[in-house]
N, C-alpha and C positions, 0 to 999 in steps of 0.2 A: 777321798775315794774309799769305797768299801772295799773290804777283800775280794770278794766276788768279782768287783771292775778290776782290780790286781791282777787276779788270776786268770781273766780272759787276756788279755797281752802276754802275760807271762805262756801260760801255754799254744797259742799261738806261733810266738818267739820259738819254743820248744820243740817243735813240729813240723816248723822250718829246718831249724839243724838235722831231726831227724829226717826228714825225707832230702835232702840237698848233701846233707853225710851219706845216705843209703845210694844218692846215684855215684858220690865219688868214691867209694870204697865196692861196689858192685858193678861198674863199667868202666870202657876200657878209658883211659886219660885222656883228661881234653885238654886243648890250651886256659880253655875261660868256662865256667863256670853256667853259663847257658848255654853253651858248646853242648853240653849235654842232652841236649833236647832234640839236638841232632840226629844221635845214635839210637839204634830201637833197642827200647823200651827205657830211653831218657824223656820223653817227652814227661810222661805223668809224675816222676818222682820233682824234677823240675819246676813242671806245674802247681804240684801241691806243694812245696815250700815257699813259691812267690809269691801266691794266695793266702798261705797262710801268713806268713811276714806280712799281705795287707790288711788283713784281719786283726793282726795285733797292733797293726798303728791305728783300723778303725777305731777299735775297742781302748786303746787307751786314749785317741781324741774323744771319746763319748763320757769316760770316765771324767777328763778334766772337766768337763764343760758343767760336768754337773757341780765337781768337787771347786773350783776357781774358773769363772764361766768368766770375769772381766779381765785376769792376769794372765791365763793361759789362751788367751787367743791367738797371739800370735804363735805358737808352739801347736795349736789345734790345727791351722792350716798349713802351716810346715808337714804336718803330720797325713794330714788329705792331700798334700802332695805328693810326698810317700808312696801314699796307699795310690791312689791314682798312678803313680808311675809304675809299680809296682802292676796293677793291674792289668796297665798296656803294652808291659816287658814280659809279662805271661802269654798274651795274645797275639803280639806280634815276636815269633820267633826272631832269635838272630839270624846270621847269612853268613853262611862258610867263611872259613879264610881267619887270618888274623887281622888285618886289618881292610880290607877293602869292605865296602856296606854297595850294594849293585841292585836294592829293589826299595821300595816304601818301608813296607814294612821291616827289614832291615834299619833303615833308616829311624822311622817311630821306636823300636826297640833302642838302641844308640841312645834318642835325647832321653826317652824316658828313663833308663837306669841309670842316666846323666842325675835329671831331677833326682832321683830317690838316693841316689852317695852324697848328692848334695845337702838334701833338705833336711833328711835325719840326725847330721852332725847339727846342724843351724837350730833343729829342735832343741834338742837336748841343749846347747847351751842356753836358749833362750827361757825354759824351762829353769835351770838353777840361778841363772842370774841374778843378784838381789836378792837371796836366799838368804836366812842364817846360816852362820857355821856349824854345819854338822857334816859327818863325814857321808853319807850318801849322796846327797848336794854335790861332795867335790866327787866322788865318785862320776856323777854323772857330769859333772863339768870335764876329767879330765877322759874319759871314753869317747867325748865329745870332740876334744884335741885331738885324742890318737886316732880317730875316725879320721878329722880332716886333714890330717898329715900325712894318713897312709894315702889317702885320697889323691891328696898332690904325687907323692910317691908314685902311684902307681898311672897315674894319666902321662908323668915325665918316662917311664919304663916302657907304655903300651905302645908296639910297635908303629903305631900310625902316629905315632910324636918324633917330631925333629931331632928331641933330644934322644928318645932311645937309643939309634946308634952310639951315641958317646957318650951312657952310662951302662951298654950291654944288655938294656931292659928286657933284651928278648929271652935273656935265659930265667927271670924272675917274675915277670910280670904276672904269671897265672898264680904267681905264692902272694905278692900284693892284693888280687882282686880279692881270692880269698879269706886271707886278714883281713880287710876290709868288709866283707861282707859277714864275716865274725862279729867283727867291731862293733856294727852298726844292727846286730841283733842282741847283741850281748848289752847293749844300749838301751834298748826298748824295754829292756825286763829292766833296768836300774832304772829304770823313768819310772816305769810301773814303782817299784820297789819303795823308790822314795816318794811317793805319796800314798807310801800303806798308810792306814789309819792307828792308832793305839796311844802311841806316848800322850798326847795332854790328858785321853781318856785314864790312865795310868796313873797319869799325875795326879788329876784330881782327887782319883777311887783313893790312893796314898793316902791322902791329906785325911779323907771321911774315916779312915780306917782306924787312925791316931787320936782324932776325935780334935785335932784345928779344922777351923773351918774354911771349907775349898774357896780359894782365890780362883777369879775369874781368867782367863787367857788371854793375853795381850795381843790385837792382831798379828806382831811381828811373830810372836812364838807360834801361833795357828798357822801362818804364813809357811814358815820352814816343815 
């Protein structure tokens, strides 16, 4: 990937926080995090962070596809799912209440943010897998864990789970969604991240500079 496909996720990612920070520090508290769209003038701030978050998983499925079009496929449609569920959780508002869902579109909203805590953890592992050892790899492999941990976490706390009565889920669960939905933006820019471009280009320029002559790069090292 070029910096340029870097930087389209990465600021997208960015833009999210900001506009999804600005309704939660500028209206009045909700339980969950698209609660927000509820209240007036929650709709737009809302809006543009959940488009923009799909914007950034477009843009980095476009960047792979150019940069690793046969090992990153499965991570590119993890990714369009993402962005597709993302899409449809902008469109289809939630529905009051903490747990009860009482229209369609209620309902459409539910799976599809289902899909998008789901698929972006499943990316990002699938992405480092079989990597070399370098420390952005595990970066992204372990944001990847603490996604779907908090994940589980937080479906066991949300009061429409069996379990929540008897882990108290209800006094925490809006601090789970939140994390999580940190997690899994803070994610997308170390996906981005670790397929900046430079080191082999580095390596080589090294070698020309000393005046040995530049050895080729071994797929496993381009690979990482």
């Amino acid at each position: 990937m070029t910096w340029r496909a870097v930087l389209a996720p990465v600021t997208g990612a960015v833009a999210a926080v900001a506009a999804l920070g600005y309704a939660q520090v500028t209206l009045p508290e909700q339980p969950l995090i698209s609660d927000y769209a509820l209240v007036p003038g929650g709709m737009l701030p809302v809006l543009a962070g959940t488009l923009a978050l799909a914007a950034a998983c477009l843009s980095l499925a476009y960047g792979l596809a150019a940069r690793e079009p046969a090992r990153t496929a499965a991570t590119r449609v993890l990714l369009l799912a993402g962005a597709a569920g993302l899409m449809l959780s902008a469109i289809f508002p939630t529905d009051p209440g903490m747990s009860d869902v009482s229209t369609l579109g209620g309902e459409i909203h539910r799976w599809s943010a289902a899909v998008v805590f789901t698929a972006l953890p499943v990316a990002g592992w699938t992405l480092a897998r079989g990597r070399a050892a370098a420390a952005r790899w595990s970066a992204v492999k372990a944001l990847s864990v603490t996604s779907g941990l908090t994940l589980v976490a937080y479906l066991a706390a949300h009061p429409a789970a069996v379990t929540s009565s008897l882990i108290g889920g209800t006094a925490y669960y809006g601090l789970l969604e939140r994390g999580l939905v940190l997690a899994e933006i803070v994610l997308v820019v170390a996906m981005a991240l670790a397929c900046a471009p430079g080191r082999a280009a580095v390596r080589v320029q090294g070698t020309r500079a000393t005046g040995a002559p530049a050895q080729p790069e071994s797929p496993q090292r381009l690979a990482a």
